[in-house]
ROKE-562339 format. One record per residue: x, y, z of N, C-alpha, C, O in turn; residue number from 0. Coordinates in Angstrom, 3 decimals, padded with zeros to 6 digits. Atoms other than C-alpha are relative to their C-alpha. Layout:
BEGIN
> X, Y, Z, X, Y, Z, X, Y, Z, X, Y, Z, NUM;
...
***
This chain:
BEGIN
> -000.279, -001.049, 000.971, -013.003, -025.737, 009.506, -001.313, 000.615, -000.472, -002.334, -000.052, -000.307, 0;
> 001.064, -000.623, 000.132, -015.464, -023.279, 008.323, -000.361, -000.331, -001.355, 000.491, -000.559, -002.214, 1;
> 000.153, 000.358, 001.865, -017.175, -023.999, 004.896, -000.606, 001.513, -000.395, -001.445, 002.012, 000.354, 2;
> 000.168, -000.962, 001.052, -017.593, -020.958, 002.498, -000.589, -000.207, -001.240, -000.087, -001.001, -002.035, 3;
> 000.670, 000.632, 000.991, -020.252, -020.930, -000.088, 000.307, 001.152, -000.933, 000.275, 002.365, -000.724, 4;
> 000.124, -001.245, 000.694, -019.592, -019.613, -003.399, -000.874, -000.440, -001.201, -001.535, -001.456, -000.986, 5;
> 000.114, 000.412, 001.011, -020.757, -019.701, -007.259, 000.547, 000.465, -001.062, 000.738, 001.681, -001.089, 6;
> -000.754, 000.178, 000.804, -019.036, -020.261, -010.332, -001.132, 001.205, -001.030, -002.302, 001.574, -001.132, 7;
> 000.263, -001.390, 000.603, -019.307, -017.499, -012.440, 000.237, -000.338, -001.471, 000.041, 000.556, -002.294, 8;
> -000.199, 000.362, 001.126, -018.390, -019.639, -015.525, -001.343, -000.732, -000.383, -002.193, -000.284, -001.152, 9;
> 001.750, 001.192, -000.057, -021.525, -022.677, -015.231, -000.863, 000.237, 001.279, -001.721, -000.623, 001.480, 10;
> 000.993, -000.842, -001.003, -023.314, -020.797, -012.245, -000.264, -001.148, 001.038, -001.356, -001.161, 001.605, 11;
> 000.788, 000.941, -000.669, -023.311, -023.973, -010.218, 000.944, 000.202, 001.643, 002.164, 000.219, 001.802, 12;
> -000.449, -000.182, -001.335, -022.870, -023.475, -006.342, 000.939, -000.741, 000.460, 001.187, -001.651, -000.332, 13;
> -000.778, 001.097, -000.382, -020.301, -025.343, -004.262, 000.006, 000.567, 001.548, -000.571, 001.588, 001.925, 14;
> -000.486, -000.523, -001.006, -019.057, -025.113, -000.932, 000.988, -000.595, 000.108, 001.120, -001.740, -000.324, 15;
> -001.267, 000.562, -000.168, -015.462, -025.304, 000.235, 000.422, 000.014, 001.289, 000.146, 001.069, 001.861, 16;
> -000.350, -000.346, -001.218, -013.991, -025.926, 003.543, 001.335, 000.665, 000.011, 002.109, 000.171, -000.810, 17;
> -001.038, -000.066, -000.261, -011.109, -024.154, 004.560, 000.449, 000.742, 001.118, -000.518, 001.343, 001.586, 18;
> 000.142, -000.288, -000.793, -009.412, -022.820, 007.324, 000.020, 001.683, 000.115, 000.108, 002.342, -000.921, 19;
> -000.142, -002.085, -000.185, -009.326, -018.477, 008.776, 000.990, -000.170, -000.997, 000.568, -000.081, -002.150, 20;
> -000.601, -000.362, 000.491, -006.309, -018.546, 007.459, 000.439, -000.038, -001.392, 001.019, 000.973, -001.786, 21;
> 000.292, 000.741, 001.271, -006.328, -020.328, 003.935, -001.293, 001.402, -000.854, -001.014, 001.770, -001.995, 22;
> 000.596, -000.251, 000.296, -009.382, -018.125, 003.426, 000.338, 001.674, -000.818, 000.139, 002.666, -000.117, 23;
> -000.230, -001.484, 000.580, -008.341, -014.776, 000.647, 001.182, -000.864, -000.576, 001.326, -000.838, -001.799, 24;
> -001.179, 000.081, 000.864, -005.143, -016.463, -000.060, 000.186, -001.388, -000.655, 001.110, -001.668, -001.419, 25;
> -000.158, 000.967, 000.726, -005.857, -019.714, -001.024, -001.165, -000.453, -001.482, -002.394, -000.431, -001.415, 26;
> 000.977, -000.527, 001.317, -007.328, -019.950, -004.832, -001.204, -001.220, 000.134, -001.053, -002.248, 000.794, 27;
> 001.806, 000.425, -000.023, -011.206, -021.344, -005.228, -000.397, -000.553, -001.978, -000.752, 000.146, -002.926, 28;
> 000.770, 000.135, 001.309, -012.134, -023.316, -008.438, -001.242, -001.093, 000.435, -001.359, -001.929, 001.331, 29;
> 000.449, 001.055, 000.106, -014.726, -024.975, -009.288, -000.494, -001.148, -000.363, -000.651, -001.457, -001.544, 30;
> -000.157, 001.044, -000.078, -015.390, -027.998, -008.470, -000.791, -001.305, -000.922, -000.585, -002.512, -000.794, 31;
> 000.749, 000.242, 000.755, -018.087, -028.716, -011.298, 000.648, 000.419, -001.368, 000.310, -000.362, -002.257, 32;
> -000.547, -000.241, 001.172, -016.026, -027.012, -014.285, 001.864, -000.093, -000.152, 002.699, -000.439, -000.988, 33;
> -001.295, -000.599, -000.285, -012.920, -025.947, -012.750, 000.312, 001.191, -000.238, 001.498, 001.341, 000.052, 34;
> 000.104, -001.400, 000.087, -013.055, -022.656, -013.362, 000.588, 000.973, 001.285, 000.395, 000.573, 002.433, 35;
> -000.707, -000.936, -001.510, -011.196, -019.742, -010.747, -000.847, 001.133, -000.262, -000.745, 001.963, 000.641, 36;
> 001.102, -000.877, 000.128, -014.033, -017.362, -012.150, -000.898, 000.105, 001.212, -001.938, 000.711, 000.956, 37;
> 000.542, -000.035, -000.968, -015.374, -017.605, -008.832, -000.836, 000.957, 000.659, -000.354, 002.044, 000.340, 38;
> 000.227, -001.009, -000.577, -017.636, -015.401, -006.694, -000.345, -000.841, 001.810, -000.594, -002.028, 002.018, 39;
> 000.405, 000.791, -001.159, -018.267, -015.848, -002.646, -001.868, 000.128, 000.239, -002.226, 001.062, 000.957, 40;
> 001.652, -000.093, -000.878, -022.318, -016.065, -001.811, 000.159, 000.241, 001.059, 001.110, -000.218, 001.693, 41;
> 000.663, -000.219, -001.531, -023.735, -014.789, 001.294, -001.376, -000.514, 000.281, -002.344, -000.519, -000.480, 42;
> 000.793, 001.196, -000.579, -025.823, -016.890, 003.272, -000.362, 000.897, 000.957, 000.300, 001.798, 001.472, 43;
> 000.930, -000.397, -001.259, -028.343, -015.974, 005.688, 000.763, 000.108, 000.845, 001.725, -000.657, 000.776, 44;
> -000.666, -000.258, -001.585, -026.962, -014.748, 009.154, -001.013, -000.679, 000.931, -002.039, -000.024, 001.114, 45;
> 001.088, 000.500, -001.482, -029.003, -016.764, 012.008, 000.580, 000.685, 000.850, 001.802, 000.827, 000.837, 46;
> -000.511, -000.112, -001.361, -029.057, -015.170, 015.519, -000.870, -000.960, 000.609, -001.945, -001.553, 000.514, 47;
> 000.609, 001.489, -001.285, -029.571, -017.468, 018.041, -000.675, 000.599, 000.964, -000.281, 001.682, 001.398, 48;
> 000.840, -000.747, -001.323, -032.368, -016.817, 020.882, -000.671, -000.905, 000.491, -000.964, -001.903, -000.167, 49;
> 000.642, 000.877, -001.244, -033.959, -018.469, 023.552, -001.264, -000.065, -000.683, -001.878, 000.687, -001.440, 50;
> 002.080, -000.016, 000.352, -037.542, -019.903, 023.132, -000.504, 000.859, 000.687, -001.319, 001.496, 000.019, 51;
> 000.337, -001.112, -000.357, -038.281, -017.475, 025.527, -000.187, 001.521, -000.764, -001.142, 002.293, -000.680, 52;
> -000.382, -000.945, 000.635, -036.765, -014.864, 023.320, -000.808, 000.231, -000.987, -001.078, 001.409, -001.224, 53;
> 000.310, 000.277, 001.399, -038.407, -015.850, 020.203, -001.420, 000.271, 000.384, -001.961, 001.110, -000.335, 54;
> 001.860, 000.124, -000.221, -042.449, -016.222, 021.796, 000.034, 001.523, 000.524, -000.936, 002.196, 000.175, 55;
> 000.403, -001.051, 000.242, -041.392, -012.710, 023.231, 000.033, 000.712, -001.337, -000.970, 001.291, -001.755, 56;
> -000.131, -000.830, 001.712, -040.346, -011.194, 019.656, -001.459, -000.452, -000.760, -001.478, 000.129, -001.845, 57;
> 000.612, 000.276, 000.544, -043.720, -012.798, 018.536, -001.241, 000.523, 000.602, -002.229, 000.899, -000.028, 58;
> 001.119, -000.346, -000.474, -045.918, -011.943, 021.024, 000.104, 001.811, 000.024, -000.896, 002.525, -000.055, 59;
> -000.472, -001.397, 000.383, -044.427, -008.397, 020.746, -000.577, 000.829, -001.140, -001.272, 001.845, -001.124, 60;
> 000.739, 000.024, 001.230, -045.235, -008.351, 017.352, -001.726, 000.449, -000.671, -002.153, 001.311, -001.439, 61;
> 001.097, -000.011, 000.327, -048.840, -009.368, 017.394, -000.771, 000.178, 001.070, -001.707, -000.621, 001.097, 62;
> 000.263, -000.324, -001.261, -049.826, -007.926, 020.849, -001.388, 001.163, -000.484, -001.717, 001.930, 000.420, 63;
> 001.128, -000.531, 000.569, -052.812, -006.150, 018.987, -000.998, -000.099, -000.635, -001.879, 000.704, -000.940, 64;
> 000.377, 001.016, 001.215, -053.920, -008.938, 016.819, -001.553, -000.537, 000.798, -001.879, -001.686, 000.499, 65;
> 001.164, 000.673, -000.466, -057.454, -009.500, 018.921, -000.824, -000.281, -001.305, -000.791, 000.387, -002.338, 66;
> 001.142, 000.304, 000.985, -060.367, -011.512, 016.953, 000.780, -000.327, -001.049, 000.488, 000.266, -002.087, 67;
> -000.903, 000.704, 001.069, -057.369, -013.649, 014.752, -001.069, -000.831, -000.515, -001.246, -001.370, -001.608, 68;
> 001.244, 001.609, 000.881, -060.335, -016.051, 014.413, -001.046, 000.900, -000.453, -001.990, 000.620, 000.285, 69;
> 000.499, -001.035, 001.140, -062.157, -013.438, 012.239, 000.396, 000.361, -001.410, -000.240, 000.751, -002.389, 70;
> -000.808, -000.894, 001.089, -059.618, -012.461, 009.985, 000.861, -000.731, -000.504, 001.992, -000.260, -000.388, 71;
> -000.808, 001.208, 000.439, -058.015, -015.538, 008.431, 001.865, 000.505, -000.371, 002.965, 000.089, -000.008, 72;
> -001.367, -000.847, 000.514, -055.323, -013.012, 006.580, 000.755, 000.240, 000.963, 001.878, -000.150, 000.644, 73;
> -000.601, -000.915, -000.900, -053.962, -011.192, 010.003, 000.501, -001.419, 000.467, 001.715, -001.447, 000.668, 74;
> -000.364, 001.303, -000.462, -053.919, -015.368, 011.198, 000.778, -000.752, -000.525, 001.454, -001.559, 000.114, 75;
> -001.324, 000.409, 000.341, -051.767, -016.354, 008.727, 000.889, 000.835, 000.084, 001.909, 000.178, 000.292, 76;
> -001.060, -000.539, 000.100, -049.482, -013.589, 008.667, 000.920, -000.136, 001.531, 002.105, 000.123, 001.741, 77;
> -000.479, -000.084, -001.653, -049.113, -014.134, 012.752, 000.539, -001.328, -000.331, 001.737, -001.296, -000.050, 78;
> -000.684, 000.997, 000.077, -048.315, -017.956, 011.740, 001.283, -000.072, -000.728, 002.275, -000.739, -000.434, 79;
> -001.259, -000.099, 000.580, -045.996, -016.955, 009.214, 001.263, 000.657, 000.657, 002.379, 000.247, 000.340, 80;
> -000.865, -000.656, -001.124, -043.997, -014.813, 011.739, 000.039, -001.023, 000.708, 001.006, -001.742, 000.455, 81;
> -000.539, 001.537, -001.004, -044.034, -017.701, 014.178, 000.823, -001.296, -000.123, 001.556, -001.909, 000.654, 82;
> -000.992, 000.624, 000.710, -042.761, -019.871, 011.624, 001.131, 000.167, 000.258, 001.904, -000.606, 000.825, 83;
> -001.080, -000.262, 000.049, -040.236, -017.621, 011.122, 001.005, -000.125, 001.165, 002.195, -000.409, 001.032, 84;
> -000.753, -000.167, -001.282, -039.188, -017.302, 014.854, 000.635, -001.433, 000.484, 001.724, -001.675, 001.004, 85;
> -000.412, 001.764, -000.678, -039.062, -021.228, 015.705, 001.194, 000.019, -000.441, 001.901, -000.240, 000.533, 86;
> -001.193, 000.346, 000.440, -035.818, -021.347, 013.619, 000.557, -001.558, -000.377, 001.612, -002.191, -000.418, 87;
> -000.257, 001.619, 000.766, -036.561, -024.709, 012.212, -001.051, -000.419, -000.884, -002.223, -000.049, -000.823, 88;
> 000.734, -000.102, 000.948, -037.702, -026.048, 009.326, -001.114, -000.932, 000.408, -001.069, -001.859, 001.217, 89;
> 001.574, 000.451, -000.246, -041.606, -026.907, 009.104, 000.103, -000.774, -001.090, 001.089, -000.919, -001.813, 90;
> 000.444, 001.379, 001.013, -043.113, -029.600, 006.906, -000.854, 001.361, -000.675, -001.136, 002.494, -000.285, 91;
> 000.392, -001.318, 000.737, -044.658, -027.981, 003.876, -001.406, -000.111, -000.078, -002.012, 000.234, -001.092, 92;
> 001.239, -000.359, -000.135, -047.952, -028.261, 005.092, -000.779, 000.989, 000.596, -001.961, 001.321, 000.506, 93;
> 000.533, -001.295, -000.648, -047.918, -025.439, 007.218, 000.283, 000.977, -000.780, -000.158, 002.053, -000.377, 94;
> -000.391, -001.003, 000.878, -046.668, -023.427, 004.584, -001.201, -000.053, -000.718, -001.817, 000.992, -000.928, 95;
> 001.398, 000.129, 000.901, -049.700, -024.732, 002.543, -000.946, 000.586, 000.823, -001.666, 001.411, 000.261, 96;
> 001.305, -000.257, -000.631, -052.220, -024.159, 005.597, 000.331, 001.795, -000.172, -000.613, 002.526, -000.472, 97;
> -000.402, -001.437, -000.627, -050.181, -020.374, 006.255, -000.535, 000.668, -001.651, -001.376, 001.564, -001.722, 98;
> 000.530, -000.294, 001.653, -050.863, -019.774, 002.236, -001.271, 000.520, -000.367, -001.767, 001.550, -000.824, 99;
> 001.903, -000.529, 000.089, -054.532, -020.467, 002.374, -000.439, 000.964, 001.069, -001.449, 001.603, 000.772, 100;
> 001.002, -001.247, -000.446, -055.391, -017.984, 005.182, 000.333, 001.093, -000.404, -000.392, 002.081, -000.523, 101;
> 000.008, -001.829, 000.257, -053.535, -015.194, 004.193, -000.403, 000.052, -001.696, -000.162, 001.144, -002.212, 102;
> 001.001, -000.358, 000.908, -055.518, -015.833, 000.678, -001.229, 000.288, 000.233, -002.127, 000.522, -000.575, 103;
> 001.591, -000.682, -000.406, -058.366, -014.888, 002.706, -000.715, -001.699, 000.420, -001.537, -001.471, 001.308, 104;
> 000.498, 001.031, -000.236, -059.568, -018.802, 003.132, -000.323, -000.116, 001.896, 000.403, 000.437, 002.722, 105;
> 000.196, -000.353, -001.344, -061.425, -019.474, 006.753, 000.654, -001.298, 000.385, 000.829, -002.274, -000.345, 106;
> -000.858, 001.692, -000.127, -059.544, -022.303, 008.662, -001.239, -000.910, 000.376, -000.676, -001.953, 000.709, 107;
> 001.132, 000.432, 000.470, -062.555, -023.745, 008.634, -000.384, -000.927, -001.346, -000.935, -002.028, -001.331, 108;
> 000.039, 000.393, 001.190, -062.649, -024.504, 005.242, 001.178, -001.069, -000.178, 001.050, -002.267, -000.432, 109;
> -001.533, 000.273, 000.181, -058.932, -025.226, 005.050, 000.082, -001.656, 001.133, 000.877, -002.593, 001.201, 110;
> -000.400, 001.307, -000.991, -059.675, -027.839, 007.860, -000.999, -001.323, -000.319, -000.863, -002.537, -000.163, 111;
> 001.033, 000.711, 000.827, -062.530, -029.212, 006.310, 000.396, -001.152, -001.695, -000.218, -002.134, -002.111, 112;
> -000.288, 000.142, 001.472, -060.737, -029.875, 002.635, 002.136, -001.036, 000.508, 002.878, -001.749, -000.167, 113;
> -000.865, 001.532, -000.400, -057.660, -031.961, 004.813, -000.453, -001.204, 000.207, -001.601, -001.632, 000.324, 114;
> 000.146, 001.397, -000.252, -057.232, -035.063, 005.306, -000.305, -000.631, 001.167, 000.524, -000.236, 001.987, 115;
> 000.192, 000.339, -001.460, -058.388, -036.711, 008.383, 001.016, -000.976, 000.913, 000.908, -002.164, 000.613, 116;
> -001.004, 000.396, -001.016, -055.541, -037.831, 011.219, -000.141, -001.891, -000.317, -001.067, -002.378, 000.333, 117;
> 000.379, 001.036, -000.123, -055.347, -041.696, 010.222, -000.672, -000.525, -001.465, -000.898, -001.730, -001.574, 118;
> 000.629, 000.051, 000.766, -056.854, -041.685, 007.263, 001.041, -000.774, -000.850, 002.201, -000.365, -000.802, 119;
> -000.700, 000.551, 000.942, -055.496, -044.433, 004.449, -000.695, 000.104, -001.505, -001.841, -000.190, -001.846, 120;
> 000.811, -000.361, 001.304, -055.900, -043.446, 000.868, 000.229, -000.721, -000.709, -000.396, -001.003, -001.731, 121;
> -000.636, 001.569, 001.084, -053.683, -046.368, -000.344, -000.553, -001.111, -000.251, -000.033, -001.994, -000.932, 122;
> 000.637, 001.401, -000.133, -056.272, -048.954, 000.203, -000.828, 000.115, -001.714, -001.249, -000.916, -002.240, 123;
> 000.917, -000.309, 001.182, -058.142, -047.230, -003.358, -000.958, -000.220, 000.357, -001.640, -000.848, -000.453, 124;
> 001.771, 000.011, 000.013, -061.587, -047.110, -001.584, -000.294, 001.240, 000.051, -001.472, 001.596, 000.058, 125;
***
């Protein structure tokens, strides 16, 4: 069955409901946090689906002009942040942190300098 996300329009708190095509307009929606039929439906992101192929062309498409990225920290994150976007899965939020600092202008350089080193234990307190 398909789940449908909405929010309560009484205590604003989200839910989702499963139900089926047909159930869906005629069967009533409270919720499930107040009880309330004050309801509204949310819209949720649309994913299209595409080949990895698909996706490195839409990227390389993109930034097919982008020479000397290792110059320009800004133009290097904004190409990672697009790449991000294309993978269609979620990253750890360190690349969001590294994608942050270049397009604040930071050189990755710096940014690679001020991590942590592969292996490194900080729990020992030395």
């Amino acid at each position: 069955m398909p789940t449908y996300d909405f929010i309560c329009n009484a205590c604003e708190q989200r839910f989702d409901i499963f139900m089926t095509f047909s159930e869906y307009g005629k069967k009533s929606v409270n919720c499930p946090h107040c009880g309330s039929d004050k309801v509204r439906r949310r819209m949720t992101r649309v994913r299209i689906a595409k080949t990895d192929e698909g996706r490195l062309e839409s990227v390389a498409n993109d930034f097919s002009g982008f020479e000397g990225l290792e110059d320009d920290p800004k133009a290097l994150g904004k190409m990672m942040r697009k790449m991000g976007g294309e993978m269609g899965e979620d990253l750890p939020a360190e690349f969001d942190e590294v994608v942050d600092r270049l397009e604040a202008g930071q050189s990755p350089e710096e940014i690679e300098s001020a991590l942590p080193s592969p292996g490194d234990d900080n729990s020992s307190g030395e």
